[in-house]
Each structure stands twice: as structure tokens, then as C-alpha cells.
N, C-alpha and C positions, 0 to 999 in steps of 0.2 A: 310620349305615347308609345305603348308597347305595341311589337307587329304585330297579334293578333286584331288590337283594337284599330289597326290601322289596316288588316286585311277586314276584317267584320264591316265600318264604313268603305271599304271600296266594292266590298257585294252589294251593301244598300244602293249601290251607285249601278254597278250591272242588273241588278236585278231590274231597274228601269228599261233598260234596254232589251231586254227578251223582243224579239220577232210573232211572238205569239203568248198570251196570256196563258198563264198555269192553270190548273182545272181548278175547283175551287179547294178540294183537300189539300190541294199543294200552297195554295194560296192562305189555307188557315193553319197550316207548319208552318211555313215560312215568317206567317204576323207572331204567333208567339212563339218562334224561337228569336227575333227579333225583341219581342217585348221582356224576353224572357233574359236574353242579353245585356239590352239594354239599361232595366229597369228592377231587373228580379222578379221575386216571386208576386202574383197576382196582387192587382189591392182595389180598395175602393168595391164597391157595391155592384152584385150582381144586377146586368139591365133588366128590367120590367120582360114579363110574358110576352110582348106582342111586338120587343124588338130582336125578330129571329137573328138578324147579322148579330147583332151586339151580344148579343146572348152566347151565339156559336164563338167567336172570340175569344170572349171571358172564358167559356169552359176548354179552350184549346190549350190557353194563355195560361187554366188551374192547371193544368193535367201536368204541365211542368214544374209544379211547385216543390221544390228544394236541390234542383239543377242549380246548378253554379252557371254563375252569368260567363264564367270564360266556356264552359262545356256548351252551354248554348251560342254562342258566339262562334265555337269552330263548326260545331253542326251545323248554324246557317251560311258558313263561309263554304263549306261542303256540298251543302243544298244546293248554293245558291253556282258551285263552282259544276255542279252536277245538271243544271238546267243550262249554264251558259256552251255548253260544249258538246 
């Protein structure tokens, strides 16, 4: 396992721990740079009209499409190094 991918999994681990909940903009960075890390670029079907969460997601999730999952991966370790501190 390479350190990046071994710091990427220990921010998913502090980000639990925050003292206070991120607002929600910080909160839909953070899901896809995660997702974007994790998984790559977006997939599967955009959710239906009247699921606002899923919806707002999915377009946070496209916006990063053709990031490289290591680029996304120190972003969220950064994000997430940036909330914790």
C-alpha cells in the first residue's frame, strides 16, 4: 500500500472525529473528493429530480471528472488535514 493511500484512509478515519460538523459545501468537497479518490470518475445514473441529496452529490462527484484518483486523494488528505487542525 502506498503512503499516500495509507494517508487518504487515515483522513477517512479523522474526518469522523471532527468536534463539529462541516457546513454542507465542505461536506459535498469532501464526498467527492473521496469518491473521486476512491472510485474515479463519476458512474451510474444520474438520481431522479426529487432526490435533492443524491442529486447534489452526483454533480459535485461529475465536476471532478478526469482528476486522477491520486490528485484527489492528497486534496482530501489536505481538506481533511485542514479541518482537523
Amino acid at each position: 500500500m502506498s503512503d499516500l493511500q495509507k494517508r487518504f484512509e487515515q483522513a477517512t478515519k479523522d474526518i469522523q472525529a471532527l468536534p463539529e460538523r462541516p457546513d454542507n459545501d465542505t461536506l459535498l468537497r469532501l464526498y467527492a473528493l473521496y469518491k473521486q479518490g476512491s472510485e474515479g470518475d463519476v458512474s451510474g445514473d444520474k438520481p431522479g429530480f426529487f432526490d435533492f441529496v443524491g442529486t447534489a452529490k452526483y454533480e459535485a462527484w461529475s465536476k471532478l471528472k478526469g482528476t486522477s484518483q491520486d490528485d484527489a486523494m492528497k486534496k482530501y488528505v489536505d481538506l481533511v488535514k485542514k479541518l482537523t487542525t
